[in-house]
TIZA-460030 format. One line per field, with one value per residue (C-alpha): z, x, y. Coordinates in steps of 0.001 Angstrom, whole numbers. Layout:
N
up (Z/...)
east (X/...)
north (Y/...)
This chain:
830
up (41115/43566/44399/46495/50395/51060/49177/53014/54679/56649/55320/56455/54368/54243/53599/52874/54207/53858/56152/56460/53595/52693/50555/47701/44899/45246/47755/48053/51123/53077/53197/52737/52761/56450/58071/61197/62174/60599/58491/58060/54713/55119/56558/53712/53479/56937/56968/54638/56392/59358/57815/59301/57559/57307/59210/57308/56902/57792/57002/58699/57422/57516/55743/58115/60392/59780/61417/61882/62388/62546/61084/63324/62304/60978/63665/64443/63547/66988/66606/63336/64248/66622/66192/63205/61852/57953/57564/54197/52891/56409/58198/61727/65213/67658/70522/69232/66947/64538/60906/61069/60664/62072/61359/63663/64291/66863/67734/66708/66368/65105/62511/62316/57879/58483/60622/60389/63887/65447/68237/70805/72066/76346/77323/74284/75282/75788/73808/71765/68480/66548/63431/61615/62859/61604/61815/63635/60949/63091/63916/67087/67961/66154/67124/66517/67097/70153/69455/71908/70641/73563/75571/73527/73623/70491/71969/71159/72049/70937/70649/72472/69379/71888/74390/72688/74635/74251/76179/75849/75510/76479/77685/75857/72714/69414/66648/63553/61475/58716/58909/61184/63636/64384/62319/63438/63191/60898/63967/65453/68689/69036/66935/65710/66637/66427/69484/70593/71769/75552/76959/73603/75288/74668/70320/69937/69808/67610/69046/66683/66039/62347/62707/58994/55517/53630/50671/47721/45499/41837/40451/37035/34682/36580/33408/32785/36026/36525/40091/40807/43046/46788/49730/53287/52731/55210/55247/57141/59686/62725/60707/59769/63398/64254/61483/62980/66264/64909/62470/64667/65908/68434/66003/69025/69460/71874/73140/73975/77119/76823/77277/74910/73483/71546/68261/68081/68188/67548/63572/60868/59953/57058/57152/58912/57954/59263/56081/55962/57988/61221/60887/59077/59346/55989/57293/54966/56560/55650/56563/55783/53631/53616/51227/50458/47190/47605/49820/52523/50325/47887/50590/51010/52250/53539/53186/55388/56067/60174/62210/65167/67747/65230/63644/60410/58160/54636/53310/50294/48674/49923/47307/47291/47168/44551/43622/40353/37748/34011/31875/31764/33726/33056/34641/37961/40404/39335/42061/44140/44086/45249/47331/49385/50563/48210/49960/48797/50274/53957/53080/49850/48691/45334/43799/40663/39122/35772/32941/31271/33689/34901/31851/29298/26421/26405/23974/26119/24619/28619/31119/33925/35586/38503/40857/43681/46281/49353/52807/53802/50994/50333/46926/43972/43008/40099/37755/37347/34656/31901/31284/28579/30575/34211/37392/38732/41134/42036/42717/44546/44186/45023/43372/40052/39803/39576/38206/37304/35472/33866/32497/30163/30545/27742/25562/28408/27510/30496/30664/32984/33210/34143/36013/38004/40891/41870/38677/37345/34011/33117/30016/31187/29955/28497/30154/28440/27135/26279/27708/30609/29772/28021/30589/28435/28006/31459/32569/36398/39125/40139/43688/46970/50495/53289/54290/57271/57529/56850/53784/50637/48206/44864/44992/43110/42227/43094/39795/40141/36819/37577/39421/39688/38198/40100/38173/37196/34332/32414/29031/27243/29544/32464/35398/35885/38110/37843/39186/36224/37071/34236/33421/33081/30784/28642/29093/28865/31353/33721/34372/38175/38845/37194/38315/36832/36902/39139/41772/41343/42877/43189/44504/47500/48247/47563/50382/49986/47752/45097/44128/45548/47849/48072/49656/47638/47732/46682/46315/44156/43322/46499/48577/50574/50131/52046/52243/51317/50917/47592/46528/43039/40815/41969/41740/45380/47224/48838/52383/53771/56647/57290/56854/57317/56345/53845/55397/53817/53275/52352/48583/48533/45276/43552/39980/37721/34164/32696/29335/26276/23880/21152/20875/17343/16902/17624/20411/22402/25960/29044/32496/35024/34968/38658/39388/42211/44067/42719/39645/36360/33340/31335/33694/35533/32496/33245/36371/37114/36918/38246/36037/37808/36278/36407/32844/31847/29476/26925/24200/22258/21478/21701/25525/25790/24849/27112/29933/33627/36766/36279/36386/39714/41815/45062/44852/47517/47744/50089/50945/48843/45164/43561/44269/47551/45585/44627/48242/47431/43924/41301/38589/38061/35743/37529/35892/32682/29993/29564/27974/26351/23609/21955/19480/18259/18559/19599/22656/24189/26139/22648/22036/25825/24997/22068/23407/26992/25485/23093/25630/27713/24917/24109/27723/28017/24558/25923/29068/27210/24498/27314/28874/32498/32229/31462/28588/30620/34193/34335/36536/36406/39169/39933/42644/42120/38147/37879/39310/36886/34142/35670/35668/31667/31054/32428/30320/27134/26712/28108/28410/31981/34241/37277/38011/41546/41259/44979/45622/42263/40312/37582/36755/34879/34974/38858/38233/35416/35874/34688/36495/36391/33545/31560/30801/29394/31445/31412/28973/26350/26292/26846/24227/25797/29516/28435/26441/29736/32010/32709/34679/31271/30408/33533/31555/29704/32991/32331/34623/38720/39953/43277/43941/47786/48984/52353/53673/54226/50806/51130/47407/45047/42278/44156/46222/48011/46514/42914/43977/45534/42491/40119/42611/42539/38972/38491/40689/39485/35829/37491/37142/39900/41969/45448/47615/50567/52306/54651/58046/58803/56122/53237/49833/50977/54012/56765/59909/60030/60205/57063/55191/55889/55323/51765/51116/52280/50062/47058/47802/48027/44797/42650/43964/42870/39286/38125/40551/42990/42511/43510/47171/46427/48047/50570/49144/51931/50353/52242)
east (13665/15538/18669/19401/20144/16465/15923/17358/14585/12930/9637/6512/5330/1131/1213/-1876/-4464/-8040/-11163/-14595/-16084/-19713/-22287/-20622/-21469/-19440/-17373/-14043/-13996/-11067/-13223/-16902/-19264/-20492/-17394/-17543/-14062/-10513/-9103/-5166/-3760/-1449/1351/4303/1745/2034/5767/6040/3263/5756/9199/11462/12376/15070/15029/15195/18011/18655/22122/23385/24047/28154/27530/29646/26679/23776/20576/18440/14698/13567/10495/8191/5825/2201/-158/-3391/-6718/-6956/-4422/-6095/-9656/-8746/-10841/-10344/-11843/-11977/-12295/-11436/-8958/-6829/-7554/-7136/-6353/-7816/-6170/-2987/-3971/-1981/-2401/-3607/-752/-268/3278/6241/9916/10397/13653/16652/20712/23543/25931/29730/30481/33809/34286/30951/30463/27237/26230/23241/21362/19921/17040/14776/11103/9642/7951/9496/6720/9049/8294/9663/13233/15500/18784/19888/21777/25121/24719/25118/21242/18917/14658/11675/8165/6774/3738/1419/-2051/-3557/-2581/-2784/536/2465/5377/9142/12164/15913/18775/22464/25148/27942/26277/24510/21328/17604/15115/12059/12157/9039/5786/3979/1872/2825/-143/1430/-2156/-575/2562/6123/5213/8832/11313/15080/15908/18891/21238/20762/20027/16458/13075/10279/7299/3665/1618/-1656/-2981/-3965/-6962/-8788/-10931/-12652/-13707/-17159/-19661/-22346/-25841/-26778/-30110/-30101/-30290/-31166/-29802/-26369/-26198/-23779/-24700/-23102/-21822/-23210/-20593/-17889/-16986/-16102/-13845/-12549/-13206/-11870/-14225/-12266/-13116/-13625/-14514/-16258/-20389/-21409/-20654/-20741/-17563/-16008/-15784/-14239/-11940/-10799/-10395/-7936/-5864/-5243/-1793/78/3495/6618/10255/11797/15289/17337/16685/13157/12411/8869/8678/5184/5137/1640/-1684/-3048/-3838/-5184/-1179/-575/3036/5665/9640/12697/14559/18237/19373/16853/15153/11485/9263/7025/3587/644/-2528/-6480/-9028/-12775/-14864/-14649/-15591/-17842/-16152/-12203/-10227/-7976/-5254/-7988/-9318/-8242/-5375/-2961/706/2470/6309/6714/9420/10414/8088/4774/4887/3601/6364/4659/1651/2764/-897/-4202/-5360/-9175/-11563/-10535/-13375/-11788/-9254/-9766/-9715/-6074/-3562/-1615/-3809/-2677/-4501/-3672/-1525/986/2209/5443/6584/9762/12929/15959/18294/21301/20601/19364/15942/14641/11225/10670/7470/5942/2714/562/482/-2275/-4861/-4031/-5721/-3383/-6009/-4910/-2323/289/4236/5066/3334/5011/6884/9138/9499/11442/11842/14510/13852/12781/10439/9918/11331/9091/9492/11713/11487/13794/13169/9832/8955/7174/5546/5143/7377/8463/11130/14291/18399/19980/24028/24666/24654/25771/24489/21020/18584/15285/13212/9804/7151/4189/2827/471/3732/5826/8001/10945/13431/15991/17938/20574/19771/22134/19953/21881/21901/18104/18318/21110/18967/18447/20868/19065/21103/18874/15199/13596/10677/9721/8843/12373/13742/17137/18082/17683/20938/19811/19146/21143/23018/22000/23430/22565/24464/25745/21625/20170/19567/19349/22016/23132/26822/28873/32492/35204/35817/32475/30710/30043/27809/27292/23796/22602/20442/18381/20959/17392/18739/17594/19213/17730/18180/22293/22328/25405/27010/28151/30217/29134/30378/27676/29727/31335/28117/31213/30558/32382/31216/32023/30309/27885/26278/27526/26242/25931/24754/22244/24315/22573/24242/22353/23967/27615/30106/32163/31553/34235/32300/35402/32794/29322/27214/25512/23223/24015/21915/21412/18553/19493/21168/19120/19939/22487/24577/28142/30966/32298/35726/34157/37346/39135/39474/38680/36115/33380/33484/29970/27928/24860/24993/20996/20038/17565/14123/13013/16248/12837/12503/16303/15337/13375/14615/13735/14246/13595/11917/10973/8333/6294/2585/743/1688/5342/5061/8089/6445/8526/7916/9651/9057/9836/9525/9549/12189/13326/10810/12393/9316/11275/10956/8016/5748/3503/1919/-801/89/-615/262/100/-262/-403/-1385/249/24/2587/2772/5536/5826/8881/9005/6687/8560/11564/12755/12025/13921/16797/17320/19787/17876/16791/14271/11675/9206/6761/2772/1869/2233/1531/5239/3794/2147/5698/5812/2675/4186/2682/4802/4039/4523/5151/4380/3831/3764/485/1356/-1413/-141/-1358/1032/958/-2711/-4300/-5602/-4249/-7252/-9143/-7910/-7863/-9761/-7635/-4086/-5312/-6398/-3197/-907/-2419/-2576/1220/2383/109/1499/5021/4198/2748/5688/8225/6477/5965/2108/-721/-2948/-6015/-4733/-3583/-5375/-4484/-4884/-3513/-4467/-5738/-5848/-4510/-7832/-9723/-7547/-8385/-11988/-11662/-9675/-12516/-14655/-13514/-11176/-11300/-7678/-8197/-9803/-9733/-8972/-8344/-8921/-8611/-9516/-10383/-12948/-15412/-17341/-15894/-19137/-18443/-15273/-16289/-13637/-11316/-9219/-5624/-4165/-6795/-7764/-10768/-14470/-16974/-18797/-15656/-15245/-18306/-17526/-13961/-15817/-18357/-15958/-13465/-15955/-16513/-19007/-21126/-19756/-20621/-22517/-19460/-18133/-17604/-14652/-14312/-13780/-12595/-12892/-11233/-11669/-11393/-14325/-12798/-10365/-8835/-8205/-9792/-11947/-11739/-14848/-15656/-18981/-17394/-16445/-20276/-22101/-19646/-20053/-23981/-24021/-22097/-24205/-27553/-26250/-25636/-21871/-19230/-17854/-16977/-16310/-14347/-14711/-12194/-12903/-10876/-8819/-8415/-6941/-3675/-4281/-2687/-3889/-2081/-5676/-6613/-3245/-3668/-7402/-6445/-3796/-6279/-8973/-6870/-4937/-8514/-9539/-6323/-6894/-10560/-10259/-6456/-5991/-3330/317/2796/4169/7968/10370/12549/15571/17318/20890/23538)
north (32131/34800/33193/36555/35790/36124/33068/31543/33247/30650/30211/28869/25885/25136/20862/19432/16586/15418/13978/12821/11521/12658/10642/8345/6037/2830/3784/1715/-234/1573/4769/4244/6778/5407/5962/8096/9256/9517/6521/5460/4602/1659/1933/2184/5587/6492/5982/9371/11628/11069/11026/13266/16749/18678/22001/25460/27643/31700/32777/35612/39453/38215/35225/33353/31936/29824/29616/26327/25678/22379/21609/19793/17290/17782/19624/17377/18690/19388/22523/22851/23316/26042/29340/31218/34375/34920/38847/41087/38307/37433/34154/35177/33753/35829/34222/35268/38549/36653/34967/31585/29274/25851/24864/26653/25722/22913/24148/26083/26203/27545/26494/27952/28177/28007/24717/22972/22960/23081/25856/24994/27717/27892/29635/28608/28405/25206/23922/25793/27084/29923/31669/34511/34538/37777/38569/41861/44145/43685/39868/40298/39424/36696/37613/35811/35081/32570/31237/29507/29737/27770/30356/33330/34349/35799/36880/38387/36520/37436/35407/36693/35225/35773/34450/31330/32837/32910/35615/36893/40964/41941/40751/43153/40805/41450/41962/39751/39812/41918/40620/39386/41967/43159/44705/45277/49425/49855/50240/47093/48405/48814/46660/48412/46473/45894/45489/44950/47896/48688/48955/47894/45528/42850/41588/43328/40665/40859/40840/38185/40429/42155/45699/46040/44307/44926/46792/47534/49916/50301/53778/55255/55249/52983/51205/47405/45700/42658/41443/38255/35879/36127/34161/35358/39141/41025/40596/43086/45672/43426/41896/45210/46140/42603/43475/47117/45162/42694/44529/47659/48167/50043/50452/51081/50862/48216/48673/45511/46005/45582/49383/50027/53353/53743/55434/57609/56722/52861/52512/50104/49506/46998/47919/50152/50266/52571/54392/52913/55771/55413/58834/58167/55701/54510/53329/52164/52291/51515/53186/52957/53022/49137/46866/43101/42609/42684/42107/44237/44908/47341/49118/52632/53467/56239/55820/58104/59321/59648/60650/57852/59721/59566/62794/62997/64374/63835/62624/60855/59445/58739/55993/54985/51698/49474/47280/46057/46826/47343/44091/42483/40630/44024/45992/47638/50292/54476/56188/54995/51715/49555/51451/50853/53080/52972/50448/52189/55828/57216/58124/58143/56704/54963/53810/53205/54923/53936/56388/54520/54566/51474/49911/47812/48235/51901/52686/54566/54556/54844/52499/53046/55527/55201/57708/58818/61230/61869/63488/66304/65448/69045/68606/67174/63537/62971/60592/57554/55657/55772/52492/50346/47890/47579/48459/44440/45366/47062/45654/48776/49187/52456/56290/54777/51549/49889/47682/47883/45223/45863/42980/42845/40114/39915/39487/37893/40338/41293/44028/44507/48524/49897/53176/56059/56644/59625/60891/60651/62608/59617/57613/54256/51507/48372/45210/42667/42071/38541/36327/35378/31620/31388/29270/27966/31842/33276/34838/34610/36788/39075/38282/40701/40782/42914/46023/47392/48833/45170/46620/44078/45932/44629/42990/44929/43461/45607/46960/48752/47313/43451/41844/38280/35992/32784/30813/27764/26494/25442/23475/20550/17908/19220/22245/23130/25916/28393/31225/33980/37123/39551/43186/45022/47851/45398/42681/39967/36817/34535/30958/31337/27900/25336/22283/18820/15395/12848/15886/18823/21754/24676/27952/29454/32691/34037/34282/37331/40181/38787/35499/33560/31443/30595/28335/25930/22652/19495/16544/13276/10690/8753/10936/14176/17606/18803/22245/23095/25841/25704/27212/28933/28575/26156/22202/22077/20074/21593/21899/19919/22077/19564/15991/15061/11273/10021/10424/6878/4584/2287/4021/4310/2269/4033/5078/8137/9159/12446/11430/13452/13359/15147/15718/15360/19022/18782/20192/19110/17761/16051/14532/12859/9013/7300/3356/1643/-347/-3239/-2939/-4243/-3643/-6240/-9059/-7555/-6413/-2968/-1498/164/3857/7266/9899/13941/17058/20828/22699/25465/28543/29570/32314/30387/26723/26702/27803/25138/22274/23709/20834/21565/19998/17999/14098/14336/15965/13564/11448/13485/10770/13482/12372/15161/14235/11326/10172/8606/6033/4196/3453/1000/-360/1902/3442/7407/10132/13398/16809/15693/18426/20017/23500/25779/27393/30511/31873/35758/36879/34043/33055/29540/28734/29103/25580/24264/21272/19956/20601/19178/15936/15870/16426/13194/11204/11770/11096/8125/6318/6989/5309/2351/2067/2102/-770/875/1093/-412/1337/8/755/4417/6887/10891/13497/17037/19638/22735/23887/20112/18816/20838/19170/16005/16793/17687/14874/12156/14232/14210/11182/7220/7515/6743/4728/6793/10401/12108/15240/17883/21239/22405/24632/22845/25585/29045/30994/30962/32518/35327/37555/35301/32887/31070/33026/33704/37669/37820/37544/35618/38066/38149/34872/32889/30284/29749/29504/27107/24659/24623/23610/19955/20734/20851/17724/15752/13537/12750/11757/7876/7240/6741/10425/10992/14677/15742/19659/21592/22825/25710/26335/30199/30342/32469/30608/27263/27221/24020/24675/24072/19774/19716/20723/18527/15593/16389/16682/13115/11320/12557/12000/7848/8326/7162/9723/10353/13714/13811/17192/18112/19737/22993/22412/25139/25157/23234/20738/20916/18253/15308/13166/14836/13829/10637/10431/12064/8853/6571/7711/8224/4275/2964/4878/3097/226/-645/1233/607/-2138/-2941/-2646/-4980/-4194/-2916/-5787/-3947/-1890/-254/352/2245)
């Protein structure tokens, strides 16, 4: 988890519903497979798809302001079903020349750190739809996207901090397909921009008349690749032109005063960015030849060093097609890659390129080399650091300090250096090495702020060698984040801050360069997340910023335990167990239960038994798990263990099957001995990979009496290239395919399935055609299923009809196979 100040960034969150219903065996009444329109769940189900939620938080470059978005309700499917184009990967709006996105800020304010109070902003638009605010390097200036996609408009607007104004800067359209669209220029006193360009025209509309077929054509010789199975690539060439029309750019510079300076010629641009000092520009561009089996991000590309008029200063690589990497989740394109101006220093590139080929079947002592290279760029490269595995990131300090960590992930091996940027022939330093699914020993990530530039720079203490760690706090009793100050000479640590019972506290972003204060959140099974100052050090109270109420004082009640277990293989498993309200299993006996899921691979067994979350954190009842089902009297187990373990050489999806089915069996006698379930009314679901676990679990146990299983994939040999974690293809592996897919076992199939999928899922491997052929396969076979498809809605749902047609269906589904819970008796404690 990055617990740097971009961790505030206000992000844009995809929330999920479903629709129509198509043909059903005995379908339950509330949603039969006549119905003709929408259906509501009841309403203690309603009451969470439109609980209030808390807005989003952006705090400034001085860490002395905060920024708030509130997040707006659910769209309805009537924003939803507005055009969309899928083309090479992007989902587009082409009334906006934006990314398809449904969910913006409903309005936005100010908060003071140091006295709480709140600062209202005039001049907003109305209605207001923001995304993508950013802070100005000097804080003087706050911009964002305005977003009205009835209307077409994607515009600019900027925020006056002094003057607690809002204003739009130009009426020139921004193009935000590839990205925000806007970027602030290191001095604070212009943005560099994407627009669309002028005098374009209208989209070129195909004739609708083939002029001939599309064809791919293999290469002699090309060797074994791994290409994943992506949705919404280009077909044709009536597409690639759409494509062209969409993505293309005019990149510019826009004073404050709304003054638009273009910068060259209209281009493909997937990204532009001003070096820290102002003078270059870094674009990445495609061009064609285009491609029908990957997506944008493998077509070619240029990337380009250009002055601020649009002068090209240095070619740095022209990287071709990639239509598939070598075998391995380690495996990574040749050439350039990653690459990004050192924070720390006016204008120097750094990027990372393979050694290997790109291939981690090659034996290669050095994977990875990372590279850099300062303006004029008339000078070679040099070489930073020589790495074992492969490039995952940089933490820039300055001349003498950095970090760089490399991965392997076939060992889940990470390494994190210490590097002298302005001293390259300096060895590397090693600051720590261990595994990546070692939750209980992960020191934490190292803390950033932004510089003067809006740079994100390392903090470095005063005494120039320690830096401070924010992290998880993972340990057997559950998630304690902390705050450590560590010397990176001396590798001695300070325990700056650490969460303790009866509140989760977890530290957001440091205040001041000297870990003295930081901003944290603190929350508790009954009471909301909420934000705070903390004096780190000190027996002081924190200092509380937001005070935002329980969204459903209704399931105030509700109760959770974090509980532990083994599996028949001593594996160590957990879950979180919630009841609720006013449920006592000792005078009330067991309920019917829904138990939720989300498997998991592991190298080491004993990663895998590690504990996840933490029993104080509040009790988020949202319509999106299966915690919305307390709200109608069911007990449920939240992500239960399911970890796939393959120790040393071996494989963990070699023994799927058998550690799936273990792993279900354990959670479900725990459930029984502690009396909260019913061994003959439990029903099991997940989304995504946890549908497909779902699907296996009907398959090849009676452990359950129902499963609900949305948006997943039930067939490996339509994703041969390997999917979730697994490296291997189809061709590899076939056993390993064949045995996961319970699409082979739909005979086996003896349990109610409800499968649920939009009609239009974005997400590689989980086809909506992979819930039709299961759901045809089940019915043929005279087994009970039902599949809801979802109009307009991809791989997470997003209309508010289609949330609420997913609780109804899956409330229905309990209730005729487990049965129906108990309402929960009012609890609405203060």
């Amino acid at each position: 988890m990055d617990f740097s100040l971009r961790r505030l960034a206000l992000i844009g969150f995809l929330l999920a519903v479903p629709p129509l219903a198509v043909q059903a065996q005995l379908a339950p009444p509330a949603a039969s497979a006549s119905a003709t329109g929408y259906v509501l769940p009841p309403a203690p189900l309603q009451a969470l798809v439109d609980a209030p939620r808390p807005p989003q938080l952006l705090i400034s470059p001085h860490r002395d302001l905060l920024a708030l978005v509130q997040s707006p309700a659910l769209p309805g499917i009537d924003v939803v079903a507005q055009p969309e184009l899928k083309l090479a990967g992007l989902r587009i709006n082409p009334r906006t020349f934006a990314q398809s996105r449904f969910i913006f800020g409903s309005d936005l304010w100010l908060l003071d750190v140091a006295s709480g109070k709140e600062i209202r902003l005039q001049g907003l638009p109305s209605p207001m739809a923001i995304a993508s605010p950013l802070w100005s390097p000097d804080q003087r200036y706050l911009a964002f996207n305005q977003v009205d996609a009835r209307q077409g408009r994607n515009e600019l607007w900027l925020v006056d901090i002094a003057a607690h104004t809002a204003r739009r800067l130009t009426t020139l359209p921004l193009n935000t397909v590839a990205g925000r669209g806007y970027r602030w220029m290191p001095d604070s006193k212009q943005l560099l921009v994407q627009l669309q360009p002028e005098g374009q025209g209208s989209a070129p509309v195909a004739s609708g008349i083939p002029t001939g077929p599309s064809t791919q054509q293999t290469l002699a010789g090309g060797g074994v690749k791994s290409i994943r199975t992506y949705p919404d690539l280009l077909r044709n060439e009536d597409d690639a032109r759409l494509f062209e029309y969409y993505l293309r750019s005019q990149s510019a510079l826009v004073d404050l005063d709304g003054k638009v300076t273009p910068i060259g010629e209209p281009a493909l641009t997937l990204s532009i960015s001003a070096s820290p000092d102002g003078r270059y520009l870094l674009r990445e561009r495609v061009e064609r030849p285009f491609s029908y089996l990957v997506p944008v991000d493998s077509f070619p590309q240029r990337i380009e060093v250009l002055d601020r008029t649009g002068k090209l200063v240095k070619e740095i690589a022209r990287l071709p097609l990639v239509e598939g990497l070598p075998t391995g989740n380690d495996a990574v394109p040749t050439g350039v890659r990653s690459i990004d101006w050192r924070a720390d220093a006016p204008a120097t590139l750094v990027w990372a390129e393979a050694q290997d080929g790109g291939d981690p079947a090659r034996a290669a002592e050095v994977r990875d080399l990372v590279r850099m290279q300062a303006a004029p760029f008339e000078q070679s490269p040099v070489t930073l650091a020589r790495l074992g595995g492969r490039y995952a990131g940089a933490y820039w300090g300055n001349g003498r300090l950095a970090l760089i960590d490399e991965f392997w992930w076939k060992t889940r091996k990470v390494k994190e250096w210490r590097v002298a940027p302005d001293q390259p022939a300096q060895a590397p330093a090693l600051v720590r090495e261990g595994s990546s699914e070692d939750r209980y020993r992960n020191p934490g990530t190292p803390a950033s702020a932004p510089d003067e530039h809006g740079e994100s720079r390392l903090l470095v203490a005063a005494d120039g060698e320690s830096i401070f760690r924010l992290g998880d706090g993972a340990s057997p009793e559950g998630d304690r984040p902390f705050i450590d100050k560590v010397n990176l000479r001396t590798g001695q640590s300070t325990r700056l801050f650490h969460s303790q019972a009866p509140y989760y506290e977890a530290p957001q972003a440091l205040l001041d360069n000297e870990g003295k204060r930081a901003l944290i959140s603190r929350e508790s099974p009954e009471e909301p997340t909420n934000y705070y100052v903390s004096q780190l050090g000190t027996s002081a109270a924190p200092q509380a910023l937001t005070r935002f109420p329980h969204p459903l004082p209704q399931l105030k009640g509700v109760k959770k335990e974090q509980v532990r277990y083994k599996r028949k293989d001593g594996v160590e498993l957990s879950a979180t167990l919630y009841l609720p309200p006013n449920y006592d299993p000792k005078k009330d006996g067991p309920r019917p239960m829904l138990m939720w899921a989300y498997p998991a691979e592991f190298k080491s067994a004993d990663a895998a038994g590690q504990v996840t979350d933490s029993p104080y954190r509040f009790n988020r009842i949202s319509f999106w798990g299966a915690q919305a089902f307390l709200a109608m009297g069911y007990t449920v187990l939240d992500n239960f263990s399911v970890p796939i373990v393959g120790e040393g050489s071996k494989e963990p999806n070699d023994t799927y099957i058998p550690q799936l089915v273990a792993s279900a069996e354990a959670a479900v006698d725990e459930v029984v001995r502690r009396g909260v379930a019913d061994r003959n009314r439990i029903a099991v679901g997940g989304h995504s990979y946890g549908a497909f676990m779902t699907a296996n679990l009907l398959a090849h146990t009676r452990l359950f009496k129902a499963g609900i299983a949305r948006s997943g994939a039930y067939n490996r040999t339509l994703t041969p290239f390997g999917f979730q974690s697994e490296e291997r293809n189809y061709w590899q592996a076939q056993d390993v395919y064949q045995a996961m897919s319970p699409f082979n076992y739909a005979n086996d199939i003896k349990d109610a399935l409800l499968m649920i999928h939009g009609e239009q899922d974005n997400n590689s491997g989980t086809f909506p055609i992979q819930s039709e052929r299961l759901y045809a396969a089940v019915k043929g076979l005279g087994g009970t299923a039902r599949l809801v498809m979802l109009p307009n809605e991809a791989h997470a749902y997003r209309a508010r009809e289609s949330i609420m047609q997913m609780l109804a269906e899956m409330n229905a589904w309990l209730e005729k196979y487990v049965g129906k819970a108990p309402a929960p008796a009012a609890d609405v404690k203060k």
